[in-house]
C-alpha positions as CSV (number, residue, x, y, z in Angstrom):
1,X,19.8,7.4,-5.6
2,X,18.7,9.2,-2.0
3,X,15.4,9.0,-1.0
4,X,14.3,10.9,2.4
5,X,11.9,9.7,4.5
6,X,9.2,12.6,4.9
7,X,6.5,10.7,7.7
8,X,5.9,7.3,9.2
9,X,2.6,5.4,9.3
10,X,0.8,4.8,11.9
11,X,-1.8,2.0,12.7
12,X,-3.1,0.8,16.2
13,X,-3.4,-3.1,14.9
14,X,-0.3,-5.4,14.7
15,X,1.3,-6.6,11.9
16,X,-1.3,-10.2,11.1
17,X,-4.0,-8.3,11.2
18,X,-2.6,-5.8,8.8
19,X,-1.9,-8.7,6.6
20,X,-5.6,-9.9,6.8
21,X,-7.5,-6.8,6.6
22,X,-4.8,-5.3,3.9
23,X,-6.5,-2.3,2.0
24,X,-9.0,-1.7,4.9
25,X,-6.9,-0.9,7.5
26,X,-7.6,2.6,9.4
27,X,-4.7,4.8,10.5
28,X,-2.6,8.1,10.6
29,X,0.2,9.5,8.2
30,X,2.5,11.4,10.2
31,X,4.3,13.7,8.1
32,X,7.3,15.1,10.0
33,X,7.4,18.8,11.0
34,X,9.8,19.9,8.2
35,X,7.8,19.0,5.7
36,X,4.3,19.8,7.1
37,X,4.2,22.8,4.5
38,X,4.6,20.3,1.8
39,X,0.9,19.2,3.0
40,X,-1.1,22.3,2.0
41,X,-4.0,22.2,-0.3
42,X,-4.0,18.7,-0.2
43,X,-7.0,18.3,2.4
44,X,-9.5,18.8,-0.5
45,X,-8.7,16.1,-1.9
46,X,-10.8,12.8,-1.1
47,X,-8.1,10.0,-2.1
48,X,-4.3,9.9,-2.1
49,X,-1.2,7.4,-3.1
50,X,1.3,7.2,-0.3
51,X,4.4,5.8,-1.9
52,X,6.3,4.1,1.0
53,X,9.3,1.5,2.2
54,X,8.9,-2.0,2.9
55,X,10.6,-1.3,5.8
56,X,10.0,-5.0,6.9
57,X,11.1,-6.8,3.7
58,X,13.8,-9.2,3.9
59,X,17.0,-8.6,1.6
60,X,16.3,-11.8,0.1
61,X,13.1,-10.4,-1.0
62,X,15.1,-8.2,-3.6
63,X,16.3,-11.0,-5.7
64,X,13.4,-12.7,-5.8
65,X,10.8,-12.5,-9.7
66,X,8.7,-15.0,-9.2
67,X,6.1,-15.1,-6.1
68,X,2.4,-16.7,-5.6
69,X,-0.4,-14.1,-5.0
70,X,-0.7,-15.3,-1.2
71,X,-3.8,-13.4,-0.3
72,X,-5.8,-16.2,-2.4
73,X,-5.3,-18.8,0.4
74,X,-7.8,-16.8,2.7
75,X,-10.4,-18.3,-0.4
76,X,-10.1,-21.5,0.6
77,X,-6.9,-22.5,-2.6
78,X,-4.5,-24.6,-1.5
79,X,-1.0,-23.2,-2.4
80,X,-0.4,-25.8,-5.6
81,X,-3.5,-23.9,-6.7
82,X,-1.7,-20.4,-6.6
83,X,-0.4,-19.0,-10.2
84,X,3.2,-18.5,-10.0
85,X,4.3,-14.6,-11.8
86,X,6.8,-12.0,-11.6
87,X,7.0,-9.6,-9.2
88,X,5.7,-7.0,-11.2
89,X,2.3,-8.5,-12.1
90,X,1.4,-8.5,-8.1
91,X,1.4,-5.8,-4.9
92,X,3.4,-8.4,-3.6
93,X,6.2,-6.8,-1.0
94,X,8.7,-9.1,-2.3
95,X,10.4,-6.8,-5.0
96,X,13.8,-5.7,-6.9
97,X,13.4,-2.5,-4.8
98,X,10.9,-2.8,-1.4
99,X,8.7,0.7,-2.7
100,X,5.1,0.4,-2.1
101,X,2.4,2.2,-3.3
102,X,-0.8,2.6,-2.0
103,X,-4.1,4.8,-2.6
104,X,-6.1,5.6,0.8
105,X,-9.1,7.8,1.5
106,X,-7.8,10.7,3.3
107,X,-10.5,11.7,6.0
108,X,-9.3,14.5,7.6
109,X,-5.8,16.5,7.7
110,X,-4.8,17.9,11.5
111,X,-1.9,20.1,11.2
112,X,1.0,17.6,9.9
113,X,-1.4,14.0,10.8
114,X,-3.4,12.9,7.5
115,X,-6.3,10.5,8.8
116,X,-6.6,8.2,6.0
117,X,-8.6,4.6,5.9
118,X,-7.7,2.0,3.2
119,X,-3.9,1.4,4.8
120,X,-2.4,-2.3,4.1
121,X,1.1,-0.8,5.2
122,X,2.5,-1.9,9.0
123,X,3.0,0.7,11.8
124,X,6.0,2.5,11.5
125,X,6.5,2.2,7.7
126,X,8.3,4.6,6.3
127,X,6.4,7.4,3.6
128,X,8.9,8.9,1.2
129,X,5.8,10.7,-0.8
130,X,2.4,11.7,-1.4
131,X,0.8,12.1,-4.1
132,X,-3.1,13.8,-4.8
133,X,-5.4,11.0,-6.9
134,X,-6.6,13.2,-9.7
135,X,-9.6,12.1,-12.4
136,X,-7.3,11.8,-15.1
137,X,-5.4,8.5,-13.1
138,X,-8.6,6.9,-14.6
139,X,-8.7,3.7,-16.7
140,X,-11.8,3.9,-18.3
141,X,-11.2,0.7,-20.1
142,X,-9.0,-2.8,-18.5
143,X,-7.9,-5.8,-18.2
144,X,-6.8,-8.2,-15.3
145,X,-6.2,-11.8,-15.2
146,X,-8.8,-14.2,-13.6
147,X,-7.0,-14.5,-10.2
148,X,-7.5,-11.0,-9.6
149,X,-10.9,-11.7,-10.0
150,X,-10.5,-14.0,-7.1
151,X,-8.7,-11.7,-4.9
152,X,-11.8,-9.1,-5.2
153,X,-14.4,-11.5,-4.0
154,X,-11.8,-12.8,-1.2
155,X,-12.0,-8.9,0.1
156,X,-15.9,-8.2,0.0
C-alpha cells in the first residue's frame, strides 16, 4: 500500500495541551498546492473527517491490542480503575496501523487553508484525506459502553 500525504495540520498549542483539550482544539488544515483543486465545493459543508497519520506514534504502538482509555484519569479514576480493551474499541493512537480519523467543524476555506475547530491531532500531523460529513453518516439509534459515558462528562 502507498498512501500520499496531501496537507499537514496546523495548531498554535503544543503537544500536552492538545492531549488535554483533544476534540476542542482550534487550527488550520493546510492542503498542499497540488491538491488545492481537490478542495472545491467542499466549503459548503459545515463538518468534515480528516483521516490522518499518527505521525508521533511509537513503532511499539503497532503491536500493541490491549490499551486503557487514558483520558478517564483527568475524572479523577485511578489507573487500576481504567477498563482494559482492544485497540479497536477506543480512539486510542496506539494501533495495528497509526491512521486517525477525526470529524472537525470546518469554519472557513482560504484558498488551499481549511479553518476547522474540533482538532485533537498535533501540529504537523500528516492528512492523507478528507472527507465531507453527509446526513446519511447518521446513527439514529446506538450503543456505547458505560465508560464512554464517563469520557463525555470528563469533556463538558
Amino acid at each position: 500500500m502507498e498512501f500520499k500525504v496531501v496537507g499537514y495540520v496546523h495548531v498554535d498549542f503544543d503537544d500536552e495541551y492538545v492531549k488535554q483539550n483533544a476534540g476542542a482544539v482550534p487550527g488550520r488544515v493546510e492542503i498542499l498546492p497540488e491538491y488545492e483543486e481537490a478542495l472545491d465545493g467542499v466549503e459548503k459543508y459545515t463538518h468534515i473527517f480528516i483521516i490522518a497519520v499518527f505521525h508521533k506514534s511509537k513503532p511499539e504502538y503497532r503491536s500493541l491490542l490491549k490499551v486503557k482509555p487514558r483520558r478517564l484519569l483527568r475524572m479523577g479514576l485511578r489507573e487500576d480503575e481504567l477498563p482494559t480493551l482492544g485497540v479497536f474499541s477506543t480512539d486510542s493512537p496506539v494501533r495495528p496501523n497509526p491512521i486517525a480519523l477525526t470529524l472537525v467543524k470546518l469554519v472557513r476555506r482560504e484558498r488551499n487553508v481549511l479553518f476547522v475547530e474540533g482538532l485533537d491531532l498535533f501540529d504537523g500531523t500528516p492528512v492523507i484525506d478528507i472527507k465531507p460529513y453527509r446526513p446519511d453518516y447518521r446513527a439514529e439509534n446506538y450503543g456505547y459502553p458505560d465508560w464512554v459515558k464517563l469520557d463525555a462528562r470528563a469533556s463538558i
